[in-house]
Phi, psi and omega in degrees: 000087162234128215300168158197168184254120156284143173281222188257340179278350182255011213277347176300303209298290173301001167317306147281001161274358202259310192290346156328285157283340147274065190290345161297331191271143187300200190324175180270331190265347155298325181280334188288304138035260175294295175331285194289006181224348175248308197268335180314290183326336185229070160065348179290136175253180171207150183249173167178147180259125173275134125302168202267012162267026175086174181109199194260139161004117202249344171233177144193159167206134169284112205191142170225165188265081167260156178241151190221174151296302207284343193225351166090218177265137173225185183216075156288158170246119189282306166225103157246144206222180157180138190307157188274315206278005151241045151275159177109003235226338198096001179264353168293314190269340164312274210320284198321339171268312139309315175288344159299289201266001138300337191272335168319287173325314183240051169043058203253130178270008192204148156243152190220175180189123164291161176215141164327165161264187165129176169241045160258339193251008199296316206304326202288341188294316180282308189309294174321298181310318172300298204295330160107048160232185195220197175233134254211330199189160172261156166229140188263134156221171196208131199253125177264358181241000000 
């Protein structure tokens, strides 16, 4: 099980493990859609754990290279999932961990991520917290429409 980046042509293939945690995005060619023309153009990438016979995801994460004021160069995650029948499996902490030493790699001083609240998120809540991150900030929203 080793994570790897998908390109742009491969970009279908994380659609259900992503829509796991996003049940809102639509059909898989809208999400390819969206991903290759919109989020790509501002830096988003993808990651993803293959089954090892070829096919779609079995994990995935969504993540850009951002520079801030405030945290300097980072590697947020944007979105990480894993399909529900291979959790339990290591594939959330491979991903976090390829995305730690991508960020390594293009001289990131943090890797970082928001997550829900809830007592629906404690596993995804553990995996972090195991993976040796921390909680770090409250993050605020505000719905403008």
């Amino acid at each position: 099980m080793t994570p790897r980046e998908l390109g742009p042509g491969e970009t279908a293939r994380a659609h259900g493990a992503l829509r796991a945690l996003r049940p809102h995005l639509g059909d898989r060619e809208a999400f390819v859609r969206h991903v290759d023309e919109v989020l790509r153009a501002q830096g988003y990438r993808l990651a993803a754990v293959l089954p090892a016979g070829g096919g779609d995801a079995e994990a995935a994460a969504g993540f850009r290279v951002l520079d801030m004021l405030a945290h300097g160069r980072i590697l947020y995650v944007d979105d990480l999932s894993t399909l529900p029948a291979a959790r339990g499996r290591g594939h959330g902490a491979a991903l976090l961990e390829w995305c730690a030493a991508e960020g390594r790699r293009l001289g990131c001083r943090s890797l970082q991520l928001d997550s829900g609240v809830g007592p629906e998120r404690a596993d995804a809540h553990r995996l972090y917290l195991n993976a040796g991150m921390r909680i770090a900030s409250h993050h605020f929203a505000r719905d403008l429409g």
